[in-house]
N, C-alpha and C positions, 0 to 999 in steps of 0.2 A: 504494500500500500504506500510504504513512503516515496516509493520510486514512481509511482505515479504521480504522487501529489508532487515529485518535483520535475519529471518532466512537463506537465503542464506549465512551469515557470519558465514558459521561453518571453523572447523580446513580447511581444503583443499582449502578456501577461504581466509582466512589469510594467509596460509604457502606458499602458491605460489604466493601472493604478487599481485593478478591482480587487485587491488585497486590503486596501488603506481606507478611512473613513475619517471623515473629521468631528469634530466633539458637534458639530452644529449639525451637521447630518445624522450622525448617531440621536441625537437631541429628537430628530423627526422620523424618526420611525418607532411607531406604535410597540410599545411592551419591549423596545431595546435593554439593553445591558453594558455594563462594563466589567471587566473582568483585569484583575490589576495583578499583576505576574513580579511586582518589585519585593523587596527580602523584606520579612518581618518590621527592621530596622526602619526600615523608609519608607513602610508606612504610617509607623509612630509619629516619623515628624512631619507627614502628611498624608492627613487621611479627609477627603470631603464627609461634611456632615449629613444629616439628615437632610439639607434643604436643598441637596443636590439631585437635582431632578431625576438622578436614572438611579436605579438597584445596584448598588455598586459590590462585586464579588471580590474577596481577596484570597489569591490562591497563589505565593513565590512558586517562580519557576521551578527550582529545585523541588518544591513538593506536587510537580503537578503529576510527574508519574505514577504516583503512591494515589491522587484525589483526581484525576481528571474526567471521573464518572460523574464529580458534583458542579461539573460544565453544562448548564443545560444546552441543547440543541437546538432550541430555539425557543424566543426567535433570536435576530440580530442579537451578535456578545462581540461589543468591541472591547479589542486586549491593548492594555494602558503599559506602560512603563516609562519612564525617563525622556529614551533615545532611540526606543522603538527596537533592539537588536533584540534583546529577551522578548519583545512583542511577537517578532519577527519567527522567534525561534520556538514558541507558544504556538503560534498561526499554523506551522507547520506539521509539530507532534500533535498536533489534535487534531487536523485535514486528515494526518493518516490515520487517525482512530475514524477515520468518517464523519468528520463534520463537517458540517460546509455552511455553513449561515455565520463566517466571523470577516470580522475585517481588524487591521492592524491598525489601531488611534494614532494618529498623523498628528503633532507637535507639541508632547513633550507636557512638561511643566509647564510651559507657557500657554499652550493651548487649554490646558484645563484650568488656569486662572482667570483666562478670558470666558467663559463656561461659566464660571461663576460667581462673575461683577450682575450687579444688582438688573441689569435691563436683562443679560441672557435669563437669568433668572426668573424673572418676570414675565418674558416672553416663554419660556419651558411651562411657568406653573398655567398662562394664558390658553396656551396649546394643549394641555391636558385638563384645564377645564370644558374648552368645547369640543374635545373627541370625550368628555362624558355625556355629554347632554343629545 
């Protein structure tokens, strides 16, 4: 299985980027996820609170072999870390356990700070009161 999931990664699979997701597109799809692959340590000194709009999983890379059954499949679970390499390398050992509904969270620390200044904010809790109604 992994040999398929990485021959599928020719040029046209990189260059059109349908690995990667951004916090603002992850933000617009219905029942999304994050899934956050950084060590124990850094998540202590950043972890988003309650008021951050998606379900946020935390599962370091290192333990994902031993837990990768508490992945759910769907739907959309974008995978978070720093600088995207452990994201990267998450995206893969779970495509070859068979999953296919992930994308790799595209920028970092910065992009999740920006995710959650007061308007994204507002705009996420806006968007999920009228996909209630």
């Amino acid at each position: 299985m992994l040999d398929a999931v990485l021959q599928r990664m020719d040029l046209a699979f990189i260059g059109t980027l349908r690995h990667k997701v951004t916090f603002a597109e992850l933000l617009q799809q219905p029942g999304a996820r994050v899934l956050d692959v950084r060590t124990p340590e850094e998540m202590t000194a950043l972890l988003p609170g309650e008021a951050f709009p998606l379900p946020w999983q935390c599962l370091a890379l290192n333990q994902l072999p031993e837990n990768w059954a508490e992945v759910p499949r769907e739907p959309l679970v974008g995978i978070f870390c720093p600088h995207g390499v452990r994201a990267a390398m998450a995206y893969v050992y779970l495509s070859a356990r068979g999953y296919d509904n992930l994308r790799v969270l595209d920028g970092g620390y910065e992009a999740l700070c920006q995710c959650v200044r007061p308007a994204a904010l507002l705009a996420a809790r806006n968007r999920g009161q009228a996909a209630a109604e």
